[in-house]
C-alpha positions in Angstrom: -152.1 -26.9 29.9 -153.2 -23.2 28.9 -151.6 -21.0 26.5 -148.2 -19.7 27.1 -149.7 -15.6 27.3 -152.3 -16.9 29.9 -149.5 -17.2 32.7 -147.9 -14.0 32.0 -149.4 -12.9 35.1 -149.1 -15.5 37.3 -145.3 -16.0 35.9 -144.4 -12.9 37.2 -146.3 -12.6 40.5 -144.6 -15.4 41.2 -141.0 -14.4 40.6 -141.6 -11.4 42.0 -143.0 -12.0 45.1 -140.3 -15.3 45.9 -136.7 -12.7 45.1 -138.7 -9.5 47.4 -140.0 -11.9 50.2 -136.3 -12.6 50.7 -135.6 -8.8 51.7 -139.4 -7.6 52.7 -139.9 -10.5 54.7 -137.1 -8.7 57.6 -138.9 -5.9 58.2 -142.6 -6.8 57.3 -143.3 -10.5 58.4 -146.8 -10.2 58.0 -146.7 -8.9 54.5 -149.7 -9.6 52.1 -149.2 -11.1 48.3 -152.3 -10.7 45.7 -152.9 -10.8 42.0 -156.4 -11.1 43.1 -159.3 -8.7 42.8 -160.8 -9.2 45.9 -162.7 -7.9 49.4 -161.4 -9.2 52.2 -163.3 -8.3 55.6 -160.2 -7.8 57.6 -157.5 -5.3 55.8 -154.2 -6.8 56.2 -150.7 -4.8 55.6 -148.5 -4.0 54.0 -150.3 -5.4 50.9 -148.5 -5.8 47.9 -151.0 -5.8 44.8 -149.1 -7.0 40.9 -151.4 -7.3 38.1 -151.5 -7.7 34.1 -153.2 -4.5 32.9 -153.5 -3.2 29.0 -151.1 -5.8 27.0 -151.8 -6.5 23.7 -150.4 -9.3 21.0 -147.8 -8.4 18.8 -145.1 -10.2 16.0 -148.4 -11.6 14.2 -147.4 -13.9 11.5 -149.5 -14.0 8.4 -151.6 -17.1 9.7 -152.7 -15.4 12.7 -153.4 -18.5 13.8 -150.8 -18.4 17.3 -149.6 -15.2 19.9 -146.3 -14.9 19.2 -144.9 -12.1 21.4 -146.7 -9.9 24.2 -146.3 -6.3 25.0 -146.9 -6.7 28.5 -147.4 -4.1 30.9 -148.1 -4.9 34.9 -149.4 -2.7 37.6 -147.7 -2.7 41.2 -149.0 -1.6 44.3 -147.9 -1.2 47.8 -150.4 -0.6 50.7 -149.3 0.5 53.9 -151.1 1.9 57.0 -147.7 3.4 58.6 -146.2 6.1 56.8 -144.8 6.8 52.8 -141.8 5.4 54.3 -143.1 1.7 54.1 -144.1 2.3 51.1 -141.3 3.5 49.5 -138.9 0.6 50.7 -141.3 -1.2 49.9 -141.9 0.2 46.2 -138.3 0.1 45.9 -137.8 -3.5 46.2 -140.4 -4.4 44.1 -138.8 -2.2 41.5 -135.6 -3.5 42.1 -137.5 -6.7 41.0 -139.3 -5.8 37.8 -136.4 -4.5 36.6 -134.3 -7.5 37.2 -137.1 -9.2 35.0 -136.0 -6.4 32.2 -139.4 -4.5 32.6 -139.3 -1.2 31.5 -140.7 1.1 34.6 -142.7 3.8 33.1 -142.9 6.6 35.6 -141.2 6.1 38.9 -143.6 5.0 42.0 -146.3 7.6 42.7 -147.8 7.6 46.2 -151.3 8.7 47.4 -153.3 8.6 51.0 -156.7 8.3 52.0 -154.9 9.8 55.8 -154.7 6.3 57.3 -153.6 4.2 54.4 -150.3 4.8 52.1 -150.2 3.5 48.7 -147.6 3.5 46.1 -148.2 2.4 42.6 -145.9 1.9 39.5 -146.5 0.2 36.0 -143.9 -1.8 34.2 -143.6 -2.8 30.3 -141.8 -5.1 28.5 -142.2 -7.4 25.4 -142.8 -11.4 26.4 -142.1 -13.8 23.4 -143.4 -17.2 23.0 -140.2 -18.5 23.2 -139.1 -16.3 26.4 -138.2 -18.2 29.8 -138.5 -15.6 32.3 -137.6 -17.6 35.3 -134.0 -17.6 33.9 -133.7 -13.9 34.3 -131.5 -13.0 36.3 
């Protein structure tokens, strides 16, 4: 079993991408989930992107022997090769998401094109305690 802070990530990925699948899924059935740096030889959208970026330990207790809390911060993207319109519903759920998990969004979604693709990103903070069940959120 690892360390509780080592499945941060994976935690929320998770959550995230079961509660939007339920709405996303309508409208894009062929939608892409990854927490994975990777190259794939075929693009495939839309792409959803959530990753653990920049989160640091905090509520050290004078042992220092254990992480006791997490400020956590995540990075989510949308990639779409239709318009910012996609993106935006799709930004908007995954919003809708992170903030059911009580994430802070810093910054509201900002979108940028290369011309062919769309792609919205947003970054989310919140503090994750040893103790913390996320899954129960509701």
């Amino acid at each position: 079993m690892s360390e509780w802070w080592a499945d941060i990530e994976s935690k929320v990925f998770n959550i995230v991408k079961t509660r939007a699948n339920k709405t996303l899924k309508t409208k894009y059935p062929k939608i892409f989930w990854t927490s994975q740096i990777q190259t794939i030889t075929e693009s495939q959208f839309p792409c959803v992107y959530i990753h653990m970026i920049d989160s640091y330990e905090i509520g050290e207790d004078i042992e220092r022997l254990s992480i006791n809390g997490v400020y956590t911060a995540m990075q989510v993207e949308a990639y779409v090769n239709t318009d910012q319109v996609d993106a935006n519903n799709i930004m908007a759920e995954l919003v809708k998401q992170m903030k059911r998990l009580r994430f802070t969004i810093s910054g509201l979604p900002t979108y940028t094109s290369n011309g062919n693709v769309f792609r919205g990103v947003v970054r989310a903070r919140r503090i994750i305690a040893a103790q913390d069940n996320i899954d129960l959120a509701p």
